[in-house]
MARRO-591254 format. One record per residue (C-alpha): residue number from 1; x negated, y negated, z negated. Coordinates in nm, 2 decimals, padded with zeros to 4 digits, m for minus. Layout:
    k      px      py      pz
  NUM       X       Y       Z
...
% end
This chain:
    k      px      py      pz
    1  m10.72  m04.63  m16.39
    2  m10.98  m04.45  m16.16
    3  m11.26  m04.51  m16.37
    4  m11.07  m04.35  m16.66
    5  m10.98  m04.06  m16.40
    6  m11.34  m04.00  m16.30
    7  m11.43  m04.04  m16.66
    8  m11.21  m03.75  m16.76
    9  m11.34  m03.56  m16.40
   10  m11.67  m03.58  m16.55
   11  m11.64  m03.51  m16.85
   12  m11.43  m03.18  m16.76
   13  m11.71  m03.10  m16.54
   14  m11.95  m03.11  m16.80
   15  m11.79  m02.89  m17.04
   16  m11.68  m02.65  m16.75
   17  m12.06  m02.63  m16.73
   18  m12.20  m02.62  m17.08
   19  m11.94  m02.35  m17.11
   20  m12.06  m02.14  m16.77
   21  m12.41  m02.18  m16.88
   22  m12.34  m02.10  m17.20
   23  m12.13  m01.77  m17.14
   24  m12.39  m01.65  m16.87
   25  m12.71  m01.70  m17.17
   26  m12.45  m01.49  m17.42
   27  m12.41  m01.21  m17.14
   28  m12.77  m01.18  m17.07
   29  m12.81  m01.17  m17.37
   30  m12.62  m00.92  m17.51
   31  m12.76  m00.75  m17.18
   32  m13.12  m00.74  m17.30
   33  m13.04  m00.63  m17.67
   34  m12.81  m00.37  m17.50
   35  m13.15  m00.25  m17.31
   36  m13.40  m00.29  m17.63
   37  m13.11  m00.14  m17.82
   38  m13.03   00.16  m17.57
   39  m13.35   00.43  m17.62
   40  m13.25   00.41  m18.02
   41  m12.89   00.44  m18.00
   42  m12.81   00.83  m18.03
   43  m13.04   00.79  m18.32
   44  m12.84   00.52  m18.50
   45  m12.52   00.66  m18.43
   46  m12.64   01.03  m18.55
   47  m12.75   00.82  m18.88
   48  m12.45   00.64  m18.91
   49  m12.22   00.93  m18.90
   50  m12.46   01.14  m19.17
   51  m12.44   00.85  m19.38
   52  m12.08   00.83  m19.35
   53  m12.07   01.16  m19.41
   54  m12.32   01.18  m19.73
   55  m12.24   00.91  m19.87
   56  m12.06   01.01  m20.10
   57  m12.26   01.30  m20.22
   58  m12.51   01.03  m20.25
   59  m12.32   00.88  m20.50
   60  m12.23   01.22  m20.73
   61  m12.61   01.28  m20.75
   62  m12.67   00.91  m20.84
   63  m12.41   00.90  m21.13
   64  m12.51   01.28  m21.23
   65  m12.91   01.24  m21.25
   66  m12.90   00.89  m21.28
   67  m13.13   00.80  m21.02
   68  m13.17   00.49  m20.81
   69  m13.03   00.44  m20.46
   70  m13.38   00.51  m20.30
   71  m13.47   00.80  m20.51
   72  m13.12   00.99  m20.42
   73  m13.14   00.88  m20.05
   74  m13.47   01.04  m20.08
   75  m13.40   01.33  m20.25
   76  m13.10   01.38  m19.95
   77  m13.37   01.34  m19.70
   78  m13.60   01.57  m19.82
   79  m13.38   01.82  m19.82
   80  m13.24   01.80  m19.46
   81  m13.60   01.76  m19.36
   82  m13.68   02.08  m19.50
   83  m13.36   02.26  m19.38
   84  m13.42   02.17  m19.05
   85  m13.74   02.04  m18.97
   86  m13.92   02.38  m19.15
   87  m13.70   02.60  m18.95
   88  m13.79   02.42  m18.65
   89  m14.15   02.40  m18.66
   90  m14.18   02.79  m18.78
   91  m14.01   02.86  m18.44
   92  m14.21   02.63  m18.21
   93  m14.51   02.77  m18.30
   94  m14.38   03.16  m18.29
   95  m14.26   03.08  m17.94
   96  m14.58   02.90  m17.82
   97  m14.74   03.19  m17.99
   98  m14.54   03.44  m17.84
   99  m14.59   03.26  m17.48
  100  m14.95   03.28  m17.50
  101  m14.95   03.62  m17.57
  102  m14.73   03.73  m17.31
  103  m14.93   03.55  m17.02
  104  m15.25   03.65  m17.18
  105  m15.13   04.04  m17.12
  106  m15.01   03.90  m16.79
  107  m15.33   03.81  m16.66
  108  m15.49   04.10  m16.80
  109  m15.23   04.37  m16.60
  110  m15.15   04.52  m16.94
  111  m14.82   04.36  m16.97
  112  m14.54   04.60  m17.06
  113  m14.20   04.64  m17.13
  114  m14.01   04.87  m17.37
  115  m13.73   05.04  m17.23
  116  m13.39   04.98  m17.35
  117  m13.21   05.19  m17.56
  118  m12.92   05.32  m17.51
  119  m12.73   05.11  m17.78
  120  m12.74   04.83  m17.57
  121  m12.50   04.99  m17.28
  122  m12.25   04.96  m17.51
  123  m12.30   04.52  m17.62
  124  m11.99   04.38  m17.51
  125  m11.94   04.23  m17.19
  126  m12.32   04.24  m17.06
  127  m12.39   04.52  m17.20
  128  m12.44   04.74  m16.90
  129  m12.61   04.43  m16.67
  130  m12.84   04.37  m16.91
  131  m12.96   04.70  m16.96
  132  m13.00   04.76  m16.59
  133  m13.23   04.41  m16.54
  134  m13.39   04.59  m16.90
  135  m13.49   04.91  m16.76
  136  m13.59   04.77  m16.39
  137  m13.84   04.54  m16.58
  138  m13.95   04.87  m16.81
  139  m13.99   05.04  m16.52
  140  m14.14   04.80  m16.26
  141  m14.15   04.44  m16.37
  142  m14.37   04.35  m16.05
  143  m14.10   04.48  m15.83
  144  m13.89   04.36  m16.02
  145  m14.01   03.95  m16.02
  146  m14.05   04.00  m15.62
  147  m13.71   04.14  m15.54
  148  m13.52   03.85  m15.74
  149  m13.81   03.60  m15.79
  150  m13.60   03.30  m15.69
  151  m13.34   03.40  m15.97
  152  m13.64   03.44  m16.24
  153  m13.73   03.11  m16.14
  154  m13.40   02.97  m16.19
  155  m13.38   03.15  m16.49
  156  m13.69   03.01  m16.61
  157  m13.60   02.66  m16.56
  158  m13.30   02.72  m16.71
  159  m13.45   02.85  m17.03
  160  m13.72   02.56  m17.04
  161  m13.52   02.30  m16.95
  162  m13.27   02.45  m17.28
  163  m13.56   02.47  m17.55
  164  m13.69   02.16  m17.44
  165  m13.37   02.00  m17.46
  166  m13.31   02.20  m17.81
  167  m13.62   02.04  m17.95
  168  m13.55   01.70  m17.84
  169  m13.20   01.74  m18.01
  170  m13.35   01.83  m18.33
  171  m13.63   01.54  m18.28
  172  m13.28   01.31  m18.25
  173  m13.14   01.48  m18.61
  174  m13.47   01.51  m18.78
  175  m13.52   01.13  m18.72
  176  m13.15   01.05  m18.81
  177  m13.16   01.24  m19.10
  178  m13.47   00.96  m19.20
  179  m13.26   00.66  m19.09
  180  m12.94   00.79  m19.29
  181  m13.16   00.81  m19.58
  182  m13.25   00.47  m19.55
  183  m12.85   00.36  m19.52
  184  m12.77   00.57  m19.81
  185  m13.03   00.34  m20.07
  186  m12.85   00.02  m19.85
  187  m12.52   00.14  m19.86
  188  m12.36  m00.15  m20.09
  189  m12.47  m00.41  m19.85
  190  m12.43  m00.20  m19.57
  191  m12.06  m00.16  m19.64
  192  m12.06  m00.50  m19.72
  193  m12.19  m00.59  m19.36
  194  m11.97  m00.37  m19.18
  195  m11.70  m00.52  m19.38
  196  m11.80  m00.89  m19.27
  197  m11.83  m00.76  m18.88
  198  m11.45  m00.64  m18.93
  199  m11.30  m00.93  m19.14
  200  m11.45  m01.16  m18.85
  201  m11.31  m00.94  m18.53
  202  m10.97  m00.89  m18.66
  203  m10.90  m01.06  m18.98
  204  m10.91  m01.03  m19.40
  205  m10.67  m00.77  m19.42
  206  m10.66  m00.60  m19.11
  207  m11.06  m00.54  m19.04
  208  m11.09  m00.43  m19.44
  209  m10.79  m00.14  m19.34
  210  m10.94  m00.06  m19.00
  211  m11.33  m00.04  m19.18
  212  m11.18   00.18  m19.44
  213  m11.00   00.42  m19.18
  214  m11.32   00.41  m18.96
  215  m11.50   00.59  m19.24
  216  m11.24   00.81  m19.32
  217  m11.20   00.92  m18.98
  218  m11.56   01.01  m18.97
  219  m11.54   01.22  m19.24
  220  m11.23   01.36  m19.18
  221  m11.40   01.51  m18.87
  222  m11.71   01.58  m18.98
  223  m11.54   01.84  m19.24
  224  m11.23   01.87  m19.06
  225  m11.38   02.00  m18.68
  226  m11.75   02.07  m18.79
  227  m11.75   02.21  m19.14
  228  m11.43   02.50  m19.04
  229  m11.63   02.57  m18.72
  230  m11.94   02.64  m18.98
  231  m11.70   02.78  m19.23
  232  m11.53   03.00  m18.94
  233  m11.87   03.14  m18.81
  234  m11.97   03.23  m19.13
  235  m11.68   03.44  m19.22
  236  m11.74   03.62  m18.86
  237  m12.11   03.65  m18.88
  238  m12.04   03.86  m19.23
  239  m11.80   04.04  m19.01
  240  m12.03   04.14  m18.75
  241  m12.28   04.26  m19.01
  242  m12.03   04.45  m19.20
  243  m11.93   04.60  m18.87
  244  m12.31   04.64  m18.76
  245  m12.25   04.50  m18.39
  246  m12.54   04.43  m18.18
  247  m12.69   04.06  m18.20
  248  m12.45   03.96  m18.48
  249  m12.61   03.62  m18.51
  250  m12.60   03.56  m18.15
  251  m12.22   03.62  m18.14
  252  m12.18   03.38  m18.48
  253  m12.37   03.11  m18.36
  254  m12.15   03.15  m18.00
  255  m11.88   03.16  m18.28
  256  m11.95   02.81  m18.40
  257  m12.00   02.68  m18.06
  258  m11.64   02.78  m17.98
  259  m11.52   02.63  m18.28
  260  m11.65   02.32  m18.25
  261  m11.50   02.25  m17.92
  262  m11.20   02.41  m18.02
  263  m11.14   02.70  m17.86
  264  m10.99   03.00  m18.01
  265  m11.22   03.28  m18.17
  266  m11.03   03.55  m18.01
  267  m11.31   03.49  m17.73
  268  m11.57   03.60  m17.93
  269  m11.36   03.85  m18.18
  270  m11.18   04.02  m17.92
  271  m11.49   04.19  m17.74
  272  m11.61   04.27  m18.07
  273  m11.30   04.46  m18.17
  274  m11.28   04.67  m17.84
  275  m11.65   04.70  m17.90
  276  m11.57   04.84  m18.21
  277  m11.33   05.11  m18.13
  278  m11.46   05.22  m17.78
  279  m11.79   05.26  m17.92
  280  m11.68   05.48  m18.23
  281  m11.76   05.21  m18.50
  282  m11.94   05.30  m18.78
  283  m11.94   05.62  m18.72
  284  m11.74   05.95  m18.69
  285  m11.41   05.96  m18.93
  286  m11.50   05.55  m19.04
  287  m11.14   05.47  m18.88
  288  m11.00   05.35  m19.22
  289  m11.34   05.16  m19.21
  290  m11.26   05.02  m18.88
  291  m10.94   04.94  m18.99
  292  m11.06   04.77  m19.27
  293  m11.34   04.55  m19.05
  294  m11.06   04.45  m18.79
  295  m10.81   04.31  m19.05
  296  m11.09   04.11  m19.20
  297  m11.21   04.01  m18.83
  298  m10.85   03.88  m18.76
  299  m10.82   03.70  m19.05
  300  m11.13   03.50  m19.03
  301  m11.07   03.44  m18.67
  302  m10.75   03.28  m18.76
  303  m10.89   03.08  m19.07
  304  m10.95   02.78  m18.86
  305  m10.53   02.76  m18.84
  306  m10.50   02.73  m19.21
  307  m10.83   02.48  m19.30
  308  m10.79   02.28  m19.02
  309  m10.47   02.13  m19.08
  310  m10.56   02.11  m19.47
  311  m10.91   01.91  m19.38
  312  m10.86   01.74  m19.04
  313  m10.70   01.42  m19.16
  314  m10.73   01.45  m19.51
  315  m10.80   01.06  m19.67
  316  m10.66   00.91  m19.32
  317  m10.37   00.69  m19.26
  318  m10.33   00.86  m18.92
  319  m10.16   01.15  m18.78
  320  m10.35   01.47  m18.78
  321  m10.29   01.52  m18.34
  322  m10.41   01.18  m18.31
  323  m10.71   01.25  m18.52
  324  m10.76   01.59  m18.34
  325  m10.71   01.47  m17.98
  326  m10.93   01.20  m18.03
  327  m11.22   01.43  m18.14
  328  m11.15   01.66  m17.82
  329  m11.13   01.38  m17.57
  330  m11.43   01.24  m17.71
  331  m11.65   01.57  m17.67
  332  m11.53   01.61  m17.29
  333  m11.66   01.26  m17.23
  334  m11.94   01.19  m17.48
  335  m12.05   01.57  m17.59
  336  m12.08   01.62  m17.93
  337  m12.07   01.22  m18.07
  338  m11.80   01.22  m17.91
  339  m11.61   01.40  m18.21
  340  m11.67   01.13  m18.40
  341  m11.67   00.83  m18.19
  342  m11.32   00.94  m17.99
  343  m11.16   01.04  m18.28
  344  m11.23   00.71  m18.48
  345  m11.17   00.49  m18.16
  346  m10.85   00.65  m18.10
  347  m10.73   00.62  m18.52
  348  m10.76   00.25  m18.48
  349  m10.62   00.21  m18.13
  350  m10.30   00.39  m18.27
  351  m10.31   00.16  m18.61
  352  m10.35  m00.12  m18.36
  353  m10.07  m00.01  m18.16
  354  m09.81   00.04  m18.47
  355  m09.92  m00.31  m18.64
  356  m09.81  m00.47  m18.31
  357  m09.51  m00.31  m18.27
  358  m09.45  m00.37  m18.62
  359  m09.47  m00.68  m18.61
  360  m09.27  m00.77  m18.27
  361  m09.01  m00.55  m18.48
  362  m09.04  m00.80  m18.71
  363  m08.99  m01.11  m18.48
  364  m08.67  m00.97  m18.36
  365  m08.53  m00.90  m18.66
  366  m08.63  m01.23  m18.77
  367  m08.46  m01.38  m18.49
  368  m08.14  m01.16  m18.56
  369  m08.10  m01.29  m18.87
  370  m08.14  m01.64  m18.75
  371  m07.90  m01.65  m18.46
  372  m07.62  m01.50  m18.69
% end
């Protein structure tokens, strides 16, 4: 009897062990591919969501030209390349060429400054500040760099530290724009992958639901948060024009900022209108006119309340809130992948939820019907 004991000791030992050693191989493991994996990540997950996304515009131009997978994906790519990537370089090289040229005149003491005109007292909000800073720097820059050098610097590291970081961002797109391609002509095994990787976590029928609502969500997003904040700015940016307020593009692309992290547009259309009417508009006895330019300004401010509900959750088995506060709570923690990965994360955690609380529904009134 204690040789069958210490048998069984040992042989519990042993597995104990294989096990142990076995889990702490897996963990370092997955701790090593984590760190190969890591440097490529914001890549992938940029690529996964724009293949999501395009996906199936993929597959119109496909059936419509009748072109292969690869030739499509291509065609995408190209395109986004040349959107972005031509854009990008034409400014790199203006701003390099504009730097060069302004410490060139530097050196040679034959640096100046235009004043300001007067238009720009009347910008909203900075307005006045920035034409004071202006005119000092028209008038004296030397003065000007020695009485608030340690700002300028701070300034200056700001604004380096922001187009270097706006570079590297559209380095991140430019590449995943190349690796969506590449998903796009894969995207029948792809999806067939995925689906394996959910099938095996959670089950047949379960992991094909949650893979479907995954993608959904994704999209749902993607047109739902991103495409009205695009929508949104454009409408204002046309507004601006029409209204012929100073740095019109600046305030539309603040407009699609605000958008995008959800807050209302009444911060950016608000200064514009008392801009508008304190600064005599388009000119004298334009009031109709400014009329006119302030109902259109209202209503595309408030054209996010009427797309968003019809595109935010659109295709998804989910609850627009949960799909909404999901995309929120994932920007405060993550930045802007976090609109997608919060948002999709939170559509299956509340799927998850309501399956098990089906189903323990279920068991109880299976157990009713029993006991009676």
């Amino acid at each position: 009897m204690e040789e069958q004991y210490q048998a069984i000791r040992t042989r519990i030992t042993h597995d104990f062990m294989q096990v142990a050693l076995r889990l702490v191989l897996v963990l370092v493991l997955l701790w090593v591919c984590a760190n190969i994996f890591a440097p490529f990540a914001a890549i992938m997950l940029w690529a996964l969501i724009l293949a999501i996304t395009l996906y199936p515009l993929h597959l119109r131009l496909r059936g419509a030209l009748g072109w292969s997978d690869g030739r499509t994906a291509t065609v995408i790519a190209s395109i986004g390349l040349l959107l972005l990537g031509v854009p990008t370089v034409l400014l790199g090289l203006s701003l390099v060429e504009h730097v060069a040229s302004i410490m060139g005149q530097w050196q040679q003491g034959t640096l100046e400054i235009v004043p300001p005109d007067e238009s720009v007292r009347g910008w909203p909000v900075v307005g006045e500040r920035v034409y004071g800073i202006w005119l000092e720097a028209s008038d004296n820059l030397a003065e000007l760099l020695t009485a608030h050098g340690e700002e300028v610097r701070t300034l200056l590291k700001r604004v380096l530290g922001g187009t270097t970081s706006m570079f590297a961002t559209v380095g991140v797109f430019l590449g995943a724009i190349v690796v969506a391609s590449i998903m796009m002509a894969y995207g029948k095994s792809g999806h067939a992958a995925m689906k394996r990787i959910a099938v095996t976590l959670v089950g047949d029928a379960r992991g094909e639901e949650l893979q479907i609502l995954s993608v959904a969500t994704t999209r749902s997003v993607a047109t739902g948060v991103i495409g009205v904040a695009v929508i949104q700015s454009l409408l204002l940016g046309i507004g601006f024009l029409w209204a012929e307020v100073p740095a019109a593009g600046v305030l539309a692309v603040l407009a699609l900022i605000t958008g995008i992290i959800q807050l209302p547009a009444l911060l950016i259309t608000l200064p514009v209108l008392i801009w508008l009417w304190t600064s005599g508009g388009a000119g004298e006895g334009s009031a109709v006119m400014d009329v006119v330019i302030t109902g259109y300004l209202i209503i595309a401010g408030l054209a996010d309340n009427v797309l968003k509900p019809i595109l935010l959750g659109r295709g998804v088995d989910v609850p627009m809130p949960v799909v909404l506060i999901g995309a929120l709570g994932g920007m405060v923690g993550m930045g802007l992948i976090g609109l997608f990965i919060g948002s999709v994360v939170l559509a299956i955690g509340y799927q998850l939820l309501w399956a098990w609380v089906d189903r323990e529904t279920l068991k109880a009134e299976a157990n009713e019907s029993i006991d009676s």
